[in-house]
N, C-alpha and C positions, 0 to 999 in steps of 0.2 A: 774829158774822162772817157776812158775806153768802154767803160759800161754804160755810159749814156748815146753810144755810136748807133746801136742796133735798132734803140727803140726811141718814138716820136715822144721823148722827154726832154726835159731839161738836167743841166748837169746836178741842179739844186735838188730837183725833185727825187732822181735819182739816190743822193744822198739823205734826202728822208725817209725814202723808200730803206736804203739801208741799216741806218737807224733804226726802225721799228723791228724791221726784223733781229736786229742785236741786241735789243731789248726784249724781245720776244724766247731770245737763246736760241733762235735758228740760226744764225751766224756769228763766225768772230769776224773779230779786224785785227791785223797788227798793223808792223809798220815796218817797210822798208824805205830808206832812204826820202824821198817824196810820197813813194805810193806807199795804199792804204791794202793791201791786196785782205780778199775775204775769203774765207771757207766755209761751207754748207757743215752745220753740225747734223751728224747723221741723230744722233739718240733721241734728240726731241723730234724729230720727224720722225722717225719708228714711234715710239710712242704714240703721235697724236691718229699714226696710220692707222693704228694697232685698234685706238679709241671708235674711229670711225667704220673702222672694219664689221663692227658690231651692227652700226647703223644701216651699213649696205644693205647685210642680211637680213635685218627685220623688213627693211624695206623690198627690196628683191623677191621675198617672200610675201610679204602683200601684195605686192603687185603679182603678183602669183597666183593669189586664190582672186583677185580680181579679176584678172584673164579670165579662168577656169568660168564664174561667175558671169561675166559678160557672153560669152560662148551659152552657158548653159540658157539663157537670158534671151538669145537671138537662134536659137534652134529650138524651130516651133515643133512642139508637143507632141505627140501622136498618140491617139485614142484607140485603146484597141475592139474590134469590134467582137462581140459574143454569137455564135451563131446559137 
C-alpha cells in the first residue's frame, strides 16, 4: 500500500488508522478499480480548528499573566529611602 511506504507501519495498521479517521468524518474513501484512494474532509477539520482555537487563547493568555507574574516574582523590590 502506498500509504504505508513512508512510515514505520504496517499495511494493516495503516488501514485502521484509516478507519478511525472515516468514522471520525475526517476522511472518505471510495473506490477505484483495486484502490481505495482517500480525501481529507476540510469542514470537520475547520470546525474542530475553530473549537480549539478558543482554547489556544485562554491558554496563551495564561500563560501570559504567568510570565508578567514570574518576572514581577524575580525582580527584587526596591525600597525607597526618605531623607
Amino acid at each position: 500500500m502506498e500509504l504505508a511506504k513512508p512510515f514505520a507501519m504496517s499495511q494493516p495498521a495503516i488501514s485502521r488508522h484509516l478507519q478511525v479517521l472515516e468514522r471520525a468524518g475526517l476522511i472518505s474513501r471510495g473506490r477505484d478499480a483495486q484502490k481505495r484512494p482517500c480525501r481529507i474532509e476540510a469542514q470537520p477539520l475547520a470546525e474542530a480548528s475553530g473549537w480549539l482555537e478558543g482554547y489556544r487563547q485562554f491558554w496563551e493568555q495564561s500563560f501570559e499573566r504567568l510570565d508578567t507574574l514570574l518576572e514581577e516574582m524575580q525582580t527584587p523590590k526596591r525600597k525607597g529611602r526618605k531623607r
